[in-house]
DSSP file (Angstrom, degrees, kcal/mol; ACC not computed):
  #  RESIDUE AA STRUCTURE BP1 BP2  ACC     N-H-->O    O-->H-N    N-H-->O    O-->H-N    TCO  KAPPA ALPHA  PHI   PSI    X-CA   Y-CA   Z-CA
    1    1 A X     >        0   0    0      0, 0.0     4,-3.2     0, 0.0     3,-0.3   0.000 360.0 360.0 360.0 -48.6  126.2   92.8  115.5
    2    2 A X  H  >  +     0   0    0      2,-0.2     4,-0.7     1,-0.2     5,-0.1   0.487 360.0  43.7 -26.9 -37.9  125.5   92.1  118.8
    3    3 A X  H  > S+     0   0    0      2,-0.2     4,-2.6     3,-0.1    -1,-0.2   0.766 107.8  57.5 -82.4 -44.6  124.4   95.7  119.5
    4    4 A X  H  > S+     0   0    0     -3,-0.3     4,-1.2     2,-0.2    -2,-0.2   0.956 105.8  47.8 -62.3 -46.8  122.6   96.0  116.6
    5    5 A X  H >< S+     0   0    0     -4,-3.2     3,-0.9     1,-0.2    -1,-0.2   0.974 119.1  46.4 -54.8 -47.3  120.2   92.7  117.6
    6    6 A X  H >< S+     0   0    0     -4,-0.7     3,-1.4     1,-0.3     4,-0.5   0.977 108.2  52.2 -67.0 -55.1  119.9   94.6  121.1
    7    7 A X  H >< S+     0   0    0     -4,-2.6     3,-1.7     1,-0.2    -1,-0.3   0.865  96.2  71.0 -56.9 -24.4  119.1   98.1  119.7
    8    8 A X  T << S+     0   0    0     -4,-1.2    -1,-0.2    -3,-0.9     3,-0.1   0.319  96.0  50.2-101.2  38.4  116.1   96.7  117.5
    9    9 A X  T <  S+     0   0    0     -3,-1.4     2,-0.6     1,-0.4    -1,-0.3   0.357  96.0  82.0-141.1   4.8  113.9   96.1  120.5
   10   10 A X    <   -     0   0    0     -3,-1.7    -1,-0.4    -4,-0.5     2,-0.4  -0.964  66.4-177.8 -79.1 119.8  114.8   99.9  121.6
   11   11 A X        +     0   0    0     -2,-0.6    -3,-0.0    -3,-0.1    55,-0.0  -0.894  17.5 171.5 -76.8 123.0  112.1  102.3  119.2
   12   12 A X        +     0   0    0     -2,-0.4     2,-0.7    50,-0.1    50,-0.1   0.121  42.2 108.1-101.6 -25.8  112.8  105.1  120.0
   13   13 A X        -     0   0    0      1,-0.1     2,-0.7    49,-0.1    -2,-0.0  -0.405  56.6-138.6 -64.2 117.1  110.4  106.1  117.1
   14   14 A X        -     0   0    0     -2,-0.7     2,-0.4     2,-0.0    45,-0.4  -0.754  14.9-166.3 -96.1 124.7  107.1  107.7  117.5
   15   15 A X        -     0   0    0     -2,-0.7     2,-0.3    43,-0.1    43,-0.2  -0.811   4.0-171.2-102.5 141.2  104.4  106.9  115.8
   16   16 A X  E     -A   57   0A   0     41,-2.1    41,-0.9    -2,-0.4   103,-0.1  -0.829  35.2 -58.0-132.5 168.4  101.0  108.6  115.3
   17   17 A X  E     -A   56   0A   0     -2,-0.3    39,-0.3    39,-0.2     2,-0.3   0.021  39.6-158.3 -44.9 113.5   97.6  108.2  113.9
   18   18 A X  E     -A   55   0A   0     37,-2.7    37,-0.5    82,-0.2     2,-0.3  -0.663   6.5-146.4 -74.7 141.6   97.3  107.6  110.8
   19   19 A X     >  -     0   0    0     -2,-0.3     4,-1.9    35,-0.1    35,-0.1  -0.898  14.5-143.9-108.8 144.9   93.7  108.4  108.5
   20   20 A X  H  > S+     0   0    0     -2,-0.3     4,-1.0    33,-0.3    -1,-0.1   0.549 104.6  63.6 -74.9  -6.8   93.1  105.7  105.6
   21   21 A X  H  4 S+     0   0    0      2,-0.2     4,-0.5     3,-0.1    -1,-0.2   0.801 102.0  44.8 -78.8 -33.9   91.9  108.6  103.7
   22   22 A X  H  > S+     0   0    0      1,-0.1     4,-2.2     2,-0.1    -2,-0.2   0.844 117.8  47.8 -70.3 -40.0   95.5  110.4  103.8
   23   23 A X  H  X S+     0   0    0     -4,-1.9     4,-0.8     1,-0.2    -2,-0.2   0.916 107.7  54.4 -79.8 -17.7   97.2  106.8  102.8
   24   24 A X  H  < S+     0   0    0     -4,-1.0    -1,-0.2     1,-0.2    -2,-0.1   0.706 113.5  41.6 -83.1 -18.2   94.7  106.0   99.9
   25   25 A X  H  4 S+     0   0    0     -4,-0.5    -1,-0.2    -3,-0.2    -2,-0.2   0.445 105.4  66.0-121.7  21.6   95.5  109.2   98.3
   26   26 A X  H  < S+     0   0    0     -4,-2.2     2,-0.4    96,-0.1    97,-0.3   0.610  90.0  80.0 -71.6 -19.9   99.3  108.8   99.1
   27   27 A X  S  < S-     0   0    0     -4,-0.8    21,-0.0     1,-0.1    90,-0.0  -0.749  99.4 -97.5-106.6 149.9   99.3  106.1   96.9
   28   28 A X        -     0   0    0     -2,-0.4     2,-0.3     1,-0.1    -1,-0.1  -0.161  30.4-146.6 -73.4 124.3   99.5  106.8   92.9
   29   29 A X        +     0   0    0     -4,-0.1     2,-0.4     2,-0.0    -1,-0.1  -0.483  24.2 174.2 -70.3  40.9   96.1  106.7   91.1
   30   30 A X        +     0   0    0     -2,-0.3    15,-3.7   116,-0.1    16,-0.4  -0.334   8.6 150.4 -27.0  97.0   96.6  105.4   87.9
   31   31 A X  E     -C   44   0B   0     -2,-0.4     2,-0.4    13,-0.2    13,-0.2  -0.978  28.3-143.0-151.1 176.8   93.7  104.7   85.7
   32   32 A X  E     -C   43   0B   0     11,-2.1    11,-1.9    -2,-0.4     2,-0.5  -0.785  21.8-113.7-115.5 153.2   92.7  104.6   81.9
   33   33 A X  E     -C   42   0B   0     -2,-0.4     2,-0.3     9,-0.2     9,-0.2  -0.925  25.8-177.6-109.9 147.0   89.6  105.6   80.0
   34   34 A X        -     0   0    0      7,-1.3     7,-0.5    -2,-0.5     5,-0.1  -0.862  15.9-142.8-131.2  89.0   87.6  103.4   78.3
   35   35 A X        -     0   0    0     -2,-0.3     2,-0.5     5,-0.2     5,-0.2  -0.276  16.9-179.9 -74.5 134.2   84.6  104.4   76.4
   36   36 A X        -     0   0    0      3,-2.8     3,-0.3     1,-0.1    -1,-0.1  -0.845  66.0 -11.7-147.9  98.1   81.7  102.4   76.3
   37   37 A X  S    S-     0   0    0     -2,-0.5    -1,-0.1     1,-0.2     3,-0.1   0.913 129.5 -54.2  33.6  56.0   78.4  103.3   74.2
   38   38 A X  S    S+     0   0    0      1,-0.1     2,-0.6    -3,-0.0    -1,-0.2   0.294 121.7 111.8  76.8   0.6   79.6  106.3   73.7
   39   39 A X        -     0   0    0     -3,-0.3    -3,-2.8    -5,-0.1     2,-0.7  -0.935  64.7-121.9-124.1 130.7   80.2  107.1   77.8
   40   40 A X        -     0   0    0     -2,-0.6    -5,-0.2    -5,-0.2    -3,-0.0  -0.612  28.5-174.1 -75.0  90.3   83.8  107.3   79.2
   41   41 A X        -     0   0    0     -2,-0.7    -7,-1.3    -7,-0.5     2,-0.5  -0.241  14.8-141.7-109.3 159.1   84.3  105.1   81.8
   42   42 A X  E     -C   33   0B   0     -9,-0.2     2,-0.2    -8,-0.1    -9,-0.2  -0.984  15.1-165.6-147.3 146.9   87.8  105.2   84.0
   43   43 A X  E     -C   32   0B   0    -11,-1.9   -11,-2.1    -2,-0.5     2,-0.3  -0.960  19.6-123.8-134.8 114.0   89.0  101.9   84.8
   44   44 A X  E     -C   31   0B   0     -2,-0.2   -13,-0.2   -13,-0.2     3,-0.1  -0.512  15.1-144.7 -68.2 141.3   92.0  101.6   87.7
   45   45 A X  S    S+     0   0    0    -15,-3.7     2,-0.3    -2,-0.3    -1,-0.2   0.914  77.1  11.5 -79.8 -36.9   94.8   99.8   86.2
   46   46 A X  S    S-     0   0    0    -16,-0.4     2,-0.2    -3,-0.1   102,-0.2  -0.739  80.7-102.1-127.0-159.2   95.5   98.1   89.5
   47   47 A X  E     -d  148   0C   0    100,-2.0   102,-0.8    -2,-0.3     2,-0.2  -0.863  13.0-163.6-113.8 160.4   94.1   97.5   92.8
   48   48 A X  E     -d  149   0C   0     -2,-0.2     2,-0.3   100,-0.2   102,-0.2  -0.678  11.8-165.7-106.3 158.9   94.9   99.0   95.6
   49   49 A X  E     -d  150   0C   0    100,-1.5   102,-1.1    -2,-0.2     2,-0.3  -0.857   3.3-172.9-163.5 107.8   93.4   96.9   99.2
   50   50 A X        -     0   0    0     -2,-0.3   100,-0.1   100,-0.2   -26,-0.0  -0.785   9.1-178.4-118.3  95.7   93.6   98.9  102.1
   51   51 A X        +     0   0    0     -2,-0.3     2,-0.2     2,-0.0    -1,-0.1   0.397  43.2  38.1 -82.4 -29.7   92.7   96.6  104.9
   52   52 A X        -     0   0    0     99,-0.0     3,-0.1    48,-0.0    99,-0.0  -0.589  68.7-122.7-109.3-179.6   92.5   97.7  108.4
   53   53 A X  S    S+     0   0    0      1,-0.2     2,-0.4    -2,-0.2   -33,-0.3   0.306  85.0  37.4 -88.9  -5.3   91.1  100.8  109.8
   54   54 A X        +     0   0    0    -35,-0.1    -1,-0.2   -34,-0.1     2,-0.2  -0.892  59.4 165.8-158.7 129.7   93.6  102.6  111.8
   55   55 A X  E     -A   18   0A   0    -37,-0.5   -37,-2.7    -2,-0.4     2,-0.3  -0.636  18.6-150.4-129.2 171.0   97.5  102.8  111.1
   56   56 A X  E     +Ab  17 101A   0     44,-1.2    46,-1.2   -39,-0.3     2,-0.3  -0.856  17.5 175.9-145.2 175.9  100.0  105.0  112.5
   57   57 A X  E     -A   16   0A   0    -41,-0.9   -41,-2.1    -2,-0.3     2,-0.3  -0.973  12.7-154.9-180.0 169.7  103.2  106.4  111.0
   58   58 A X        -     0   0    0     -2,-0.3    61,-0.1   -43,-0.2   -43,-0.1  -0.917  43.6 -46.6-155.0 176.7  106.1  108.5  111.4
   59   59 A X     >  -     0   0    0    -45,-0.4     4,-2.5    -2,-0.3     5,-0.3   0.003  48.7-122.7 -64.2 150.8  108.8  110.6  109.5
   60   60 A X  H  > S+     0   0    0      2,-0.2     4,-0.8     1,-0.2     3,-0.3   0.917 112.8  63.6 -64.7 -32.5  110.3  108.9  106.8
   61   61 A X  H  4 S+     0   0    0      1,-0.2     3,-0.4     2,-0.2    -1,-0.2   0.896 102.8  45.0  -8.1 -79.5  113.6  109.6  108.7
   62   62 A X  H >> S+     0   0    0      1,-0.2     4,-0.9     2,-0.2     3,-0.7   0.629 108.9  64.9 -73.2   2.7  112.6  107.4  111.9
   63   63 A X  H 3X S+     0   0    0     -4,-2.5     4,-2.5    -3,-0.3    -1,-0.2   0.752  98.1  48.4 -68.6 -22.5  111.4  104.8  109.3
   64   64 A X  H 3X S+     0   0    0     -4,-0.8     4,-1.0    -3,-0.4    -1,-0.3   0.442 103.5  60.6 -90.5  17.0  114.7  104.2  108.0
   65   65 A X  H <> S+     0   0    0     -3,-0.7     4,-1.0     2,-0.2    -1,-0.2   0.590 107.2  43.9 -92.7 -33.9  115.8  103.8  111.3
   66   66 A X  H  X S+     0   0    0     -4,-0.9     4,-0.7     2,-0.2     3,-0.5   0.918 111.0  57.7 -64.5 -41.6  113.4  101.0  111.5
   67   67 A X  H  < S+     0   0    0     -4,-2.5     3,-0.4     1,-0.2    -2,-0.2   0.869 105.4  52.2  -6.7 -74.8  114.9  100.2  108.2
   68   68 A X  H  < S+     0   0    0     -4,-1.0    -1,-0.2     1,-0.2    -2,-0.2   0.729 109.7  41.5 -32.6 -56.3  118.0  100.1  110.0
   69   69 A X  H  < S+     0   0    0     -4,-1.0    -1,-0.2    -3,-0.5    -2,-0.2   0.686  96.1 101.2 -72.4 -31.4  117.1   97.7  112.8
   70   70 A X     <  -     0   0    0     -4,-0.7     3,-0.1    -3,-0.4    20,-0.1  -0.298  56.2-161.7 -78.7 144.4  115.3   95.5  110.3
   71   71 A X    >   +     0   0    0      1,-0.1     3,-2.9    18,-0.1     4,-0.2   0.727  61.4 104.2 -52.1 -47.6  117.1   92.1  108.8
   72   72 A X  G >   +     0   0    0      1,-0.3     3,-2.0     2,-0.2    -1,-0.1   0.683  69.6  63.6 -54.9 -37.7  115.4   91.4  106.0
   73   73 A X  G 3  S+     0   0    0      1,-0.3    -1,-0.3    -3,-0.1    -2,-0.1   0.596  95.8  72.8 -79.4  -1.6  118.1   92.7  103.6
   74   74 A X  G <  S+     0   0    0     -3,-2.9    -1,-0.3     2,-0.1    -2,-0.2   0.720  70.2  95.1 -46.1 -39.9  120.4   89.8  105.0
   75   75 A X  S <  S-     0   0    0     -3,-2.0     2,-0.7    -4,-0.2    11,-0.0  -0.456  83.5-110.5 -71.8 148.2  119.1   87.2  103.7
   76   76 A X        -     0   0    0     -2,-0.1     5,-0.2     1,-0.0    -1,-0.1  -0.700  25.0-127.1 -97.8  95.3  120.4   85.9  100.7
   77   77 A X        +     0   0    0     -2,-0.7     2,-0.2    52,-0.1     5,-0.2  -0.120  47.1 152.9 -33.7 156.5  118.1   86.1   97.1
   78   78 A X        -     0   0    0      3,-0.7    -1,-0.0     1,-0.1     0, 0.0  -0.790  59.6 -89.4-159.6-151.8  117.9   82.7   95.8
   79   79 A X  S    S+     0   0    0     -2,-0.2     3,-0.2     1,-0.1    -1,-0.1   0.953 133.3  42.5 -93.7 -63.8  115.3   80.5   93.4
   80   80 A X  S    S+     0   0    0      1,-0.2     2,-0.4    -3,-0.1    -1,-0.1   0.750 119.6  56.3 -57.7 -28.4  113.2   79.3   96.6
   81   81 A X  S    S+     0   0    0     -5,-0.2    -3,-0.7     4,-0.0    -1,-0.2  -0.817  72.8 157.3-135.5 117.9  113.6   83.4   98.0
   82   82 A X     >  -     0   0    0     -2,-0.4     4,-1.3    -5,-0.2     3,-0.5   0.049  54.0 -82.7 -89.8 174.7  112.5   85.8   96.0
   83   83 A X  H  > S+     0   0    0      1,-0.2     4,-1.5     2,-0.2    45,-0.2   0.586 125.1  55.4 -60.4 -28.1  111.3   89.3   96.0
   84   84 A X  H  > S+     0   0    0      2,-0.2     4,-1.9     1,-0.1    -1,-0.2   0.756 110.6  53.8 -85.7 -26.4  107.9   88.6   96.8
   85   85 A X  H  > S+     0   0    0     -3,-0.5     4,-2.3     2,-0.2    -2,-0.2   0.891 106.4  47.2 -45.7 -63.0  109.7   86.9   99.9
   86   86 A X  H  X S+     0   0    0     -4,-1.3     4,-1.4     2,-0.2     5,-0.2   0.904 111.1  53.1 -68.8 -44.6  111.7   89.6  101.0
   87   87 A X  H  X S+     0   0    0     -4,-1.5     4,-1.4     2,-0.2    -2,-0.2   0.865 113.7  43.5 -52.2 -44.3  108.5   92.1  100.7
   88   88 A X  H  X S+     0   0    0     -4,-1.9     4,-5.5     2,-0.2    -2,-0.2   0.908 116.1  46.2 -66.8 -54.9  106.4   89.7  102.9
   89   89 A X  H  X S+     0   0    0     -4,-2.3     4,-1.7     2,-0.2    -2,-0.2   0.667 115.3  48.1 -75.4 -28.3  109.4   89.1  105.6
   90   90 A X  H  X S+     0   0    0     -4,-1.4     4,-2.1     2,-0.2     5,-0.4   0.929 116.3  44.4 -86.8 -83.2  110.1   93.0  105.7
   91   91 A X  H >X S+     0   0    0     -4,-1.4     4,-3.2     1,-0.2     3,-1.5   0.805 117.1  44.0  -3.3 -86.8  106.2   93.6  106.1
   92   92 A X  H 3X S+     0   0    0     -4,-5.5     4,-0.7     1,-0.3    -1,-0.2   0.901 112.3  53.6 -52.8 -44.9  105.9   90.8  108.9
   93   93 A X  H 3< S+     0   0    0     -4,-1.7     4,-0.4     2,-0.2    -1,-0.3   0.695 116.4  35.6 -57.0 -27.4  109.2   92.0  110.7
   94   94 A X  H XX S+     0   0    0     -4,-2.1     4,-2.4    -3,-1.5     3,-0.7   0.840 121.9  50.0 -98.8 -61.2  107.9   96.1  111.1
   95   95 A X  H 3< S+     0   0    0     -4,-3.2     4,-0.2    -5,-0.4    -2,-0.2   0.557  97.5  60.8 -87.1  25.8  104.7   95.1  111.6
   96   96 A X  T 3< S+     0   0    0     -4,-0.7    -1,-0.2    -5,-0.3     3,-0.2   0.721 119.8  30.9-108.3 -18.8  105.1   92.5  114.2
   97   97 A X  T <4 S+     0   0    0     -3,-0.7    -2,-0.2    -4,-0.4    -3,-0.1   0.639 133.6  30.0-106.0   8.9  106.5   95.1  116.5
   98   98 A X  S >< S-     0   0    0     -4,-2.4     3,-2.8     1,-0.1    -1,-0.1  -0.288  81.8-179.1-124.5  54.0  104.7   98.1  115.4
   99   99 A X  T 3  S+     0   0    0      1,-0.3    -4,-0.1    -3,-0.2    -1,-0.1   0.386  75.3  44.4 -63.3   1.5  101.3   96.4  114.1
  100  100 A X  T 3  S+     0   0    0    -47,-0.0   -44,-1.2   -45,-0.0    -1,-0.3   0.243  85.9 133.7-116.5  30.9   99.2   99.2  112.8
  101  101 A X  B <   -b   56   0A   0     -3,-2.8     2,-2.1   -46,-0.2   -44,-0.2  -0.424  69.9-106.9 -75.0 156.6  102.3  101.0  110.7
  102  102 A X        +     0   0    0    -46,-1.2    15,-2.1    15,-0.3     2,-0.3  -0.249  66.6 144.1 -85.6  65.3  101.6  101.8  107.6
  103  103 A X  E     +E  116   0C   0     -2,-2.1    13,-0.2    13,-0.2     2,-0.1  -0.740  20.7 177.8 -22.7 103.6  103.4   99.4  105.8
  104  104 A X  E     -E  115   0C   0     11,-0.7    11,-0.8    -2,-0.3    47,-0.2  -0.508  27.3-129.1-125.4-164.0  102.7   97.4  102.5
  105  105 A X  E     -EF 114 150C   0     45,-2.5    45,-1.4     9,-0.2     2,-0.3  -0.900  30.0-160.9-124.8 162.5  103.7   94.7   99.7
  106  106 A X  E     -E  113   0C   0      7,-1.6     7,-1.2    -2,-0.2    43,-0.2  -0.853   5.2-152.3-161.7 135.7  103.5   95.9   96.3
  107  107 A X  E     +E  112   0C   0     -2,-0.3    40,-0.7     5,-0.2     2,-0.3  -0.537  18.0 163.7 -91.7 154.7  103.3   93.8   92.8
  108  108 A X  B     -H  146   0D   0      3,-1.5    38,-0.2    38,-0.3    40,-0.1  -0.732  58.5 -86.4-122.1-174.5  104.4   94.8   89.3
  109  109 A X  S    S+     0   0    0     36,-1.0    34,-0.1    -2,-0.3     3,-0.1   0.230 116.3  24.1 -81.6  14.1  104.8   92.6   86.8
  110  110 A X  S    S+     0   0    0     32,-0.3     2,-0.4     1,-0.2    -1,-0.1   0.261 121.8  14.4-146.8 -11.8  108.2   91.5   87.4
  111  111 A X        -     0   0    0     31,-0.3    -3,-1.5   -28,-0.0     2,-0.3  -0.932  64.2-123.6-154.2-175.2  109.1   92.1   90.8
  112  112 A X  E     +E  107   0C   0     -2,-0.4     2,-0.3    -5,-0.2    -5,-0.2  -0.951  29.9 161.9-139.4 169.9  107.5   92.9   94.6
  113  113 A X  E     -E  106   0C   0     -7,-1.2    -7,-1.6    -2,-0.3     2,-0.3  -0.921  30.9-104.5-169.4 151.0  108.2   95.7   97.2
  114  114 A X  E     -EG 105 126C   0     12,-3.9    12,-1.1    -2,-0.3     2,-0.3  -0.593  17.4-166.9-104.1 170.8  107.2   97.5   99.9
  115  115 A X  E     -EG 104 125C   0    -11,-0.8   -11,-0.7    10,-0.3     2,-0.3  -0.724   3.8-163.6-170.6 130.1  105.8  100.7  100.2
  116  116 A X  E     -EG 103 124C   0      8,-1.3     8,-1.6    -2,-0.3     2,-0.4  -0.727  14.7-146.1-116.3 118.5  105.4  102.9  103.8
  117  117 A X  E     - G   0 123C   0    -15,-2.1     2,-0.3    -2,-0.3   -15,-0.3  -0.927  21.8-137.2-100.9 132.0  103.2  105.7  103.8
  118  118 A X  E  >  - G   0 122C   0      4,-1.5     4,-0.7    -2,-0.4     3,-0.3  -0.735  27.9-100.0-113.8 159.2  104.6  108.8  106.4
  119  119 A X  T  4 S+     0   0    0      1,-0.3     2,-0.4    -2,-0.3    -1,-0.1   0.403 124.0  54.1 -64.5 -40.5  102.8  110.6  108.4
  120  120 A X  T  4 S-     0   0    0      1,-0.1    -1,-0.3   -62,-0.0    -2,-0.1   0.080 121.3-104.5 -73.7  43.6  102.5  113.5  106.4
  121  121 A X  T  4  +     0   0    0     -2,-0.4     2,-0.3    -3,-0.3    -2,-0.2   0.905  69.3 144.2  26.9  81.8  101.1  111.1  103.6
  122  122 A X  E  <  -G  118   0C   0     -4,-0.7    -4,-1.5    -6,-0.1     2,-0.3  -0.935  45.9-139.4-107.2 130.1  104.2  110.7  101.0
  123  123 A X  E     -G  117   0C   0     -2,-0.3     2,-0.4   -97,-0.3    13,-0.2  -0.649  21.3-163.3 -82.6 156.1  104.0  107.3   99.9
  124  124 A X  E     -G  116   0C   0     -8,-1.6    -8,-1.3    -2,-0.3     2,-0.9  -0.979  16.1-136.8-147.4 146.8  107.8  105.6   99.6
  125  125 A X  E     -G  115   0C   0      9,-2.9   -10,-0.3    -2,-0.4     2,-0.2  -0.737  19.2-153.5 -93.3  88.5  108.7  102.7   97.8
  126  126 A X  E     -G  114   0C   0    -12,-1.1   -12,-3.9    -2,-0.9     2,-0.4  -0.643  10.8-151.0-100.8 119.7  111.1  100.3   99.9
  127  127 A X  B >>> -I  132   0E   0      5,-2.0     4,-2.2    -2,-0.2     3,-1.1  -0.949  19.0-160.2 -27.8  82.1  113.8   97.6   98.0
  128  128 A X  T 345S+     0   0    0     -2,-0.4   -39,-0.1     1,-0.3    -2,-0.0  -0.281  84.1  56.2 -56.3  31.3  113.8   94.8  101.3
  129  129 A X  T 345S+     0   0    0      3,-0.2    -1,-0.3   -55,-0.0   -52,-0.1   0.388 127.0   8.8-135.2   2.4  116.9   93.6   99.8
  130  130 A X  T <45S-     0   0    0     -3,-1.1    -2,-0.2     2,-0.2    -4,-0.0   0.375  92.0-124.1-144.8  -4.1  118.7   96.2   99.8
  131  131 A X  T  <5 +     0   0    0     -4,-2.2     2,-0.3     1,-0.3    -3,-0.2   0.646  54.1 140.6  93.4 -13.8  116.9   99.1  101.8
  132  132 A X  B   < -I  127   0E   0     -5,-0.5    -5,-2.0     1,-0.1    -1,-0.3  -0.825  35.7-148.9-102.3 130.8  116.6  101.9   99.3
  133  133 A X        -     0   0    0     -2,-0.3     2,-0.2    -7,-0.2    -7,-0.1  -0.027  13.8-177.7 -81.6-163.1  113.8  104.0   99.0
  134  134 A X        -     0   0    0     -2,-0.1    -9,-2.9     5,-0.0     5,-0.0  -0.816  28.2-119.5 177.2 126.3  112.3  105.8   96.3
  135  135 A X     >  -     0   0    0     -2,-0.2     4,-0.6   -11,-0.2   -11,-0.1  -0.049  44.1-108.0 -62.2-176.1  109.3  108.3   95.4
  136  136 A X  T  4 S+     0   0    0    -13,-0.2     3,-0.2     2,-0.2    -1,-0.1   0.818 124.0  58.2 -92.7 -26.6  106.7  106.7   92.8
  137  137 A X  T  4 S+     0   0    0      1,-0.2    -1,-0.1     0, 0.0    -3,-0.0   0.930 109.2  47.3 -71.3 -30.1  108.3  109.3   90.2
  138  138 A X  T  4 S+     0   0    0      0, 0.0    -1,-0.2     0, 0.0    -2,-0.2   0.465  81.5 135.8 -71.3 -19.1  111.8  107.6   90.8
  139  139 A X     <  -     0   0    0     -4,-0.6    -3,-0.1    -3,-0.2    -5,-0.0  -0.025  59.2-117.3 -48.5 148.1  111.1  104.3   90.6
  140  140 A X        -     0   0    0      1,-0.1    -1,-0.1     2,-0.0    -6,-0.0   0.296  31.1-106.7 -67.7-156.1  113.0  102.1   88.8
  141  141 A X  S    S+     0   0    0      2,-0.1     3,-0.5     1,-0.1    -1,-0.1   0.763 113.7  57.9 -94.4 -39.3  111.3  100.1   85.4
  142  142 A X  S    S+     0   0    0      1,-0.2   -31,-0.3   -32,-0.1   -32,-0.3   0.839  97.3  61.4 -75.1 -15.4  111.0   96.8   86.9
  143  143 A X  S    S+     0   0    0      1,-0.2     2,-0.5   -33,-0.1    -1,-0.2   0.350  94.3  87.7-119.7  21.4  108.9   98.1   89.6
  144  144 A X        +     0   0    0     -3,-0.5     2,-0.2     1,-0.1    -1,-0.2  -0.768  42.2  68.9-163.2 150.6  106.0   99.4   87.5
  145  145 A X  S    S-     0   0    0     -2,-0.5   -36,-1.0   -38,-0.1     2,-0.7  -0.092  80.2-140.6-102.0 130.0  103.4   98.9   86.2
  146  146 A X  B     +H  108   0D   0     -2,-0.2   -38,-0.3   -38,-0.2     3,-0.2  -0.691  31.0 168.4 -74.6 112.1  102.1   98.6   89.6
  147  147 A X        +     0   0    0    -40,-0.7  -100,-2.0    -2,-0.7     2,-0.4   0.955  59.1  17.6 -86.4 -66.8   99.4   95.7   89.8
  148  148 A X  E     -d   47   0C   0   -102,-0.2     2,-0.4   -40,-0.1  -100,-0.2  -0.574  56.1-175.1-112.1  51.4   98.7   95.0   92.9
  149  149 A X  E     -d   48   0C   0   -102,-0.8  -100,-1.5    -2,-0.4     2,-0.4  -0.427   4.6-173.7 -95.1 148.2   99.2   96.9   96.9
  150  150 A X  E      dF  49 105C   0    -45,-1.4   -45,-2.5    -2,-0.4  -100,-0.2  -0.743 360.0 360.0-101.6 131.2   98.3   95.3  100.0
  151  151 A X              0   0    0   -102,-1.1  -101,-0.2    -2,-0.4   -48,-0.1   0.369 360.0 360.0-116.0 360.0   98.6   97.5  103.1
């Protein structure tokens, strides 16, 4: 344990520039049409908020290696910490030593998540309780409909 705490202030992971134009169309476009005096309107089903202007990123590989280093999936689920908990604490922990990776939270309507876009823009959907990723076709049922991601 002791090694592990010491290793996760070694990165050995390189990260490089990211464009917000590659991370907005990593992430799944979902929208509906809706016709409206007689003209066909498309409506996103959720929002997407992509907030700063420059990210970095790296292979999804070294990310689980950050994965790796990271805590959050220690801590213990309970009433007072929740999913939305674990998303937030995973989030703050990668990006308080790597603060422009491309990192996010993401809502559905029953649970929250992260999701890391990598350098060659694949979005992946990170479990911070347990660490398993996932493409957006693999996701499980609780975690969509996606309402909400934050990056």
């Amino acid at each position: 344990m002791i090694k592990q705490i010491i290793n996760y202030f070694r990165s050995k992971v390189k990260l490089t520039n990211l464009y917000t134009t590659l991370i907005y169309r990593a992430l799944p476009h979902n929208s509906k049409s809706v016709k409206r005096n007689g003209v066909i309107h498309f409506e996103e089903i959720y929002n997407q908020y992509i907030i700063d202007e420059n990210y970095t990123s790296c292979s999804i590989s070294d990310f689980k290696k950050l994965l790796k280093k990271d805590f959050t999936n220690w801590k213990i689920y309970h009433k007072d910490y929740d999913c939305d908990n674990f998303a937030f604490k995973l989030r703050s922990n990668l990006k308080t030593k790597h603060p422009t990776l491309s990192i996010g939270i993401v809502f559905s309507t029953s649970h929250a998540y992260n999701v890391f876009v990598d350098n060659k823009g694949t979005a992946y959907y990170i479990e911070p309780q347990s660490d398993k990723t996932f493409t957006f076709n693999k996701l499980p049922k609780k975690y969509k409909p996606i309402i909400l991601i934050i990056l």
